[in-house]
C-alpha positions as CSV (number, residue, x, y, z in Angstrom):
1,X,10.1,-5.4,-16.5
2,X,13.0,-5.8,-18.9
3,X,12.6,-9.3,-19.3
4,X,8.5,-8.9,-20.0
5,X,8.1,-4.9,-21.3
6,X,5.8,-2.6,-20.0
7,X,3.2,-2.8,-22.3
8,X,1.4,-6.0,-21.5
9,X,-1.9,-6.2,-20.0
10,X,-2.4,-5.4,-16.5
11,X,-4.1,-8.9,-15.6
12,X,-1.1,-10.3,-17.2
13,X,1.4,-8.6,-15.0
14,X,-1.3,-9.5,-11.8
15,X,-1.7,-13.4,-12.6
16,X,2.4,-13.6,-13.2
17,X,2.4,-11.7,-9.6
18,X,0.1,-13.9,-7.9
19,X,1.7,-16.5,-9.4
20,X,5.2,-15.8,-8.2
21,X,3.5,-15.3,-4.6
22,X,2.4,-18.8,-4.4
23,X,-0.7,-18.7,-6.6
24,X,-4.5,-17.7,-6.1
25,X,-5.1,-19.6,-2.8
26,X,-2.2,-18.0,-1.0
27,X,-3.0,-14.2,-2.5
28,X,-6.1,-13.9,-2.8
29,X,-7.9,-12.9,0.4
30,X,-11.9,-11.9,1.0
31,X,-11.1,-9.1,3.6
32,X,-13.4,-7.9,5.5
33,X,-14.9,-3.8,5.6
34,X,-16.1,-1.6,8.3
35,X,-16.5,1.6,9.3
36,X,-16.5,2.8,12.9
37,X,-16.8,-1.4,13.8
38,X,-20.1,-2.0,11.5
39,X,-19.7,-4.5,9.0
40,X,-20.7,-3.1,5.8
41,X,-18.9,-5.9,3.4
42,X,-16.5,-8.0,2.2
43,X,-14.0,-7.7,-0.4
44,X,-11.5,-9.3,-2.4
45,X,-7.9,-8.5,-2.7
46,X,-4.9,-9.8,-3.6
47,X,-2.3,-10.3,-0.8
48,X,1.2,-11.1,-0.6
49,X,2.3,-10.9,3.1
50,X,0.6,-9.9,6.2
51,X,-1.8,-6.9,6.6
52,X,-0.1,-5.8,3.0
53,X,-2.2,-6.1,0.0
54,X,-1.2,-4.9,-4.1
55,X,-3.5,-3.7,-6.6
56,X,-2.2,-3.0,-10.4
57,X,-3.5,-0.5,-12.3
58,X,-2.8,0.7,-15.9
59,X,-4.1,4.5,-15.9
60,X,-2.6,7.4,-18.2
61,X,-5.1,9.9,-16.3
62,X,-6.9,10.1,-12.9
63,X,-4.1,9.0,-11.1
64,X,-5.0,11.2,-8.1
65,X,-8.7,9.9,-7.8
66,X,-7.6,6.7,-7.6
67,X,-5.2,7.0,-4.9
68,X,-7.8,8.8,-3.2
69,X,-9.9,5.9,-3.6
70,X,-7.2,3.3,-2.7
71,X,-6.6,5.3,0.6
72,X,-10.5,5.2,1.4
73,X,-10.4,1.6,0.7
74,X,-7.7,1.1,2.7
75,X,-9.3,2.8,5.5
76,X,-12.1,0.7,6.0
77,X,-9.8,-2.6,6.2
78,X,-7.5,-4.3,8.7
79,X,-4.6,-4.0,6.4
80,X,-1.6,-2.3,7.4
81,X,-0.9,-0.9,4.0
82,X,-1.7,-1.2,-0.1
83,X,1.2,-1.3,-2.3
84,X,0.1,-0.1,-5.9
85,X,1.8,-0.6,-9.1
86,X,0.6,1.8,-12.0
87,X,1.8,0.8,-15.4
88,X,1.3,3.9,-17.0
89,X,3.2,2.9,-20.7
90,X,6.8,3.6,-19.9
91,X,6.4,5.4,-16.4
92,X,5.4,2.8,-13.9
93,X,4.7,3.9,-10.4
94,X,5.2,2.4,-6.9
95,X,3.3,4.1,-4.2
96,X,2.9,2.2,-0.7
97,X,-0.1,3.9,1.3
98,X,0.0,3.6,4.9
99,X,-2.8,3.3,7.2
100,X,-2.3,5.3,10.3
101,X,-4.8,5.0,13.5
102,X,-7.2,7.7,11.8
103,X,-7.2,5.0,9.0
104,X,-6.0,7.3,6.2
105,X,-2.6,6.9,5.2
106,X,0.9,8.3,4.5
107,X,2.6,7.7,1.3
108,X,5.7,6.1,0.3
């Protein structure tokens, strides 16, 4: 973040990511999701090791919603965890959510 600044645009800060993880046909991942085994869809995320997934995000407000989304998200996946980045102007957040067996999650 020194080298870069935290001010650039979040799908600037993703495609250098992705990037650096071995580019969009090594991150990028349609995952399945269900809920109690029935398919209801897939969806795309961006992975960058084994049953662990990122998402950026760039919000000043809502913060909690969207965890609260992430963690439902989460839930209806395979994944292990989701690490999210927040790039909230100078503040920039790291929060790992962990799926547990009852598929919601602790956090980190």
């Amino acid at each position: 973040m020194t080298d870069w600044g935290a001010f650039l645009e979040v799908s600037l800060f993703q495609e250098a990511l992705v990037h650096f993880l071995g580019g969009e046909p090594s991150v990028a991942q349609r995952l399945r999701l269900a809920r109690n085994g029935m398919a209801l869809a897939t969806q795309r995320f961006l992975v960058h090791t084994k049953g662990v997934a990122f998402r950026l995000t760039a919000l000043t407000d809502g913060i909690s919603a969207q965890e609260s989304h992430l963690r439902r998200l989460l839930a209806l996946t395979d994944l292990r965890a989701m690490q999210w980045i927040n790039l909230n102007h100078a503040e920039i957040q790291f929060v790992t959510l962990i799926r547990d067996g009852g598929g919601m999650g602790a956090k980190e």
